[in-house]
C-alpha positions as CSV (number, residue, x, y, z in Angstrom):
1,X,18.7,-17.1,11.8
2,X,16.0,-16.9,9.1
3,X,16.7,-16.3,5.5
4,X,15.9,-12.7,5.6
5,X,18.3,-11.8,7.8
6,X,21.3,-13.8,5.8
7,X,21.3,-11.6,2.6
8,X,21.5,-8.3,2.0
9,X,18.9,-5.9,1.3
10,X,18.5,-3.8,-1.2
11,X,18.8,-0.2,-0.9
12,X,15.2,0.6,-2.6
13,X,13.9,-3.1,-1.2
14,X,11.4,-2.4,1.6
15,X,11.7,-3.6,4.9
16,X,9.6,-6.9,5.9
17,X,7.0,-5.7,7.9
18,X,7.0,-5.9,12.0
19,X,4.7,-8.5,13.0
20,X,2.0,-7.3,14.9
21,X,1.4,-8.3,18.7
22,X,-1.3,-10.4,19.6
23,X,-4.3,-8.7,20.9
24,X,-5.8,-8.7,24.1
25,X,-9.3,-9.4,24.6
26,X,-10.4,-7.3,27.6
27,X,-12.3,-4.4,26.4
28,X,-12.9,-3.5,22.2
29,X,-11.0,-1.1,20.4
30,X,-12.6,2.3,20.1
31,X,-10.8,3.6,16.6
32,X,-10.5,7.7,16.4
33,X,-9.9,9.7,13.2
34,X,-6.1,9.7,13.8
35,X,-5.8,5.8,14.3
36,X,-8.3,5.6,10.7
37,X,-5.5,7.5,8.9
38,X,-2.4,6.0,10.1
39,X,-4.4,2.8,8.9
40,X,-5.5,3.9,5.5
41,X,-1.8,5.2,5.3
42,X,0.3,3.2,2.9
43,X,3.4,1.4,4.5
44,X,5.7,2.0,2.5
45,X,6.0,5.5,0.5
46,X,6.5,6.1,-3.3
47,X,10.1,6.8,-3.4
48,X,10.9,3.8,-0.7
49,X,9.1,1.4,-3.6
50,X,10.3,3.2,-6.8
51,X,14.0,1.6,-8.5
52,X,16.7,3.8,-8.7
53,X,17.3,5.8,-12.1
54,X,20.6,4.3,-12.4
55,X,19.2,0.6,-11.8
56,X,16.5,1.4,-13.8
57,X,19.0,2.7,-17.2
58,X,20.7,-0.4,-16.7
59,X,17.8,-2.5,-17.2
60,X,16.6,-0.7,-20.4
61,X,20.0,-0.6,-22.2
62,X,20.1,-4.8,-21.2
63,X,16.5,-5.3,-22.1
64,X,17.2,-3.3,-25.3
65,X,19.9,-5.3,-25.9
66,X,18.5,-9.2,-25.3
67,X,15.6,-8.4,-26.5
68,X,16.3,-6.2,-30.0
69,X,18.9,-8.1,-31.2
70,X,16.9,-11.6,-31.5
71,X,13.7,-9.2,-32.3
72,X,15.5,-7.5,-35.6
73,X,17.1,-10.9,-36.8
74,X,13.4,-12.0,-36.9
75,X,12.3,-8.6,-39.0
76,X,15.5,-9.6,-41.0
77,X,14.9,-13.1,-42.1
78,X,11.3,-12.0,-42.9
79,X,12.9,-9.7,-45.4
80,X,15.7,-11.6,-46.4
81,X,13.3,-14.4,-46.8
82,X,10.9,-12.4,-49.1
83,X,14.1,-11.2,-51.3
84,X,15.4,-14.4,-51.7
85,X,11.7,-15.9,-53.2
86,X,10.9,-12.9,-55.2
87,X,14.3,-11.6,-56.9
88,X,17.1,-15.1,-56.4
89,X,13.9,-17.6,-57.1
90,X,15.1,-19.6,-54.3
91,X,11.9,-21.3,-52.9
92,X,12.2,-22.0,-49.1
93,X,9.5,-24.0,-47.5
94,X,7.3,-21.6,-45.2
95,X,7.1,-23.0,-42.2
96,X,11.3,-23.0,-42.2
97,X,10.6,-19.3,-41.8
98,X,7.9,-19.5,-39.5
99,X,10.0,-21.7,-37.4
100,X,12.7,-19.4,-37.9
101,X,10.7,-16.5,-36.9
102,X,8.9,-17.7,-34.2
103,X,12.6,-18.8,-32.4
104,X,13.9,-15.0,-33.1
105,X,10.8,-13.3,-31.7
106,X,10.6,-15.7,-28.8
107,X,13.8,-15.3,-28.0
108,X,13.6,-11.6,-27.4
109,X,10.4,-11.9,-25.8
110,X,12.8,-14.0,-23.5
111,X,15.0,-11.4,-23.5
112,X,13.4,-9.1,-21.8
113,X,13.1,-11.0,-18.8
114,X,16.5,-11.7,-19.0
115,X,17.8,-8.4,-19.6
116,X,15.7,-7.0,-16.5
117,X,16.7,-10.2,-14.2
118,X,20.1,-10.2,-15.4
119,X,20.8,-6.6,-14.3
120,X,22.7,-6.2,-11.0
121,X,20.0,-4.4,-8.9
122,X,22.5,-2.7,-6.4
123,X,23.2,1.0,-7.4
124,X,26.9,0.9,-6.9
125,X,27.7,-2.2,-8.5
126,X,27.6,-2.3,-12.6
127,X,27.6,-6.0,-12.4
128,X,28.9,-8.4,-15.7
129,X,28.6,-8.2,-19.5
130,X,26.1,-11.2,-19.7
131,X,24.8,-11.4,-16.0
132,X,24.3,-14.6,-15.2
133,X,25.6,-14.1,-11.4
134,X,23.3,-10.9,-10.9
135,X,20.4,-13.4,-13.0
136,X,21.1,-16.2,-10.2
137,X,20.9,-13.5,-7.4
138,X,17.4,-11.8,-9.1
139,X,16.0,-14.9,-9.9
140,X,16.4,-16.6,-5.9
141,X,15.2,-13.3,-4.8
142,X,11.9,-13.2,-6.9
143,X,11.3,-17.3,-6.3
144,X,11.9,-15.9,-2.4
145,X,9.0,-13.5,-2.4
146,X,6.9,-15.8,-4.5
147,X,6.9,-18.3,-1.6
148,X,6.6,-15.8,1.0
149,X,3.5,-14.5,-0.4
150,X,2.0,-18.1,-1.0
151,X,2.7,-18.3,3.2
152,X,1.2,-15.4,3.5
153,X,-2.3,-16.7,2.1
154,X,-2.0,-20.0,3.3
């Protein structure tokens, strides 16, 4: 049984393409103008590849969430920082807030990974608060195609 055919597809996941059979060598291939479009036509169409509006909401309001909460506690201790040094005279060393900063901001750069990874990707399932299941499934799933593409070239 190959992996493939042990998990569940997605609805809006496309269908591994049928290997093709091996050609015979008799006589070439004369191509006509129908057999040039079915192989200029895409395999899979638009609405086949596209994520599901429901999916998709789901992602932004988690994105929005991992990722603009760390982002405006960055914008915040900027300004809190400035406040404190120019009205409370309270001098804080510099890079403490560049360190500071640079952890929020990368943090929701992170976030928006996470947020899109940790959403559950099937349209009848909401999936968990924090994700980490539906982020387990997403992340095996994307590591899957990443080797089957590097298979693919080798």
């Amino acid at each position: 049984m190959s992996a493939e055919s042990e998990r569940n597809n997605l609805p809006f996941e496309p269908k591994a393409k049928q290997k093709k059979p091996a050609k015979a060598k008799t006589q070439p291939i004369v191509k006509t103008e129908s057999s040039q479009k079915e192989s200029q036509k895409p395999p899979f169409t638009k609405e086949e590849m596209a994520i599901p509006k429901v999916v998709s909401d789901r992602m932004i309001r988690r994105v929005a969430g991992f990722s603009g909460i760390p982002t405006a506690l960055g914008i915040f201790t900027l300004v809190a920082s400035y406040l404190l040094v120019a009205f409370a005279e309270i001098k804080l060393p510099p890079i403490v807030v560049l360190l500071l900063n640079m952890g929020f901001f990368g943090l929701g750069v992170l976030g928006i990974t996470y947020g899109v990874l940790s959403t559950s990707w099937d349209t009848d399932r909401p999936g968990t608060l924090f994700g980490w299941g539906e982020f387990t499934t997403n992340w095996g799933r994307m590591v899957e195609g990443w080797r089957a593409t590097r298979q693919k070239k080798v």
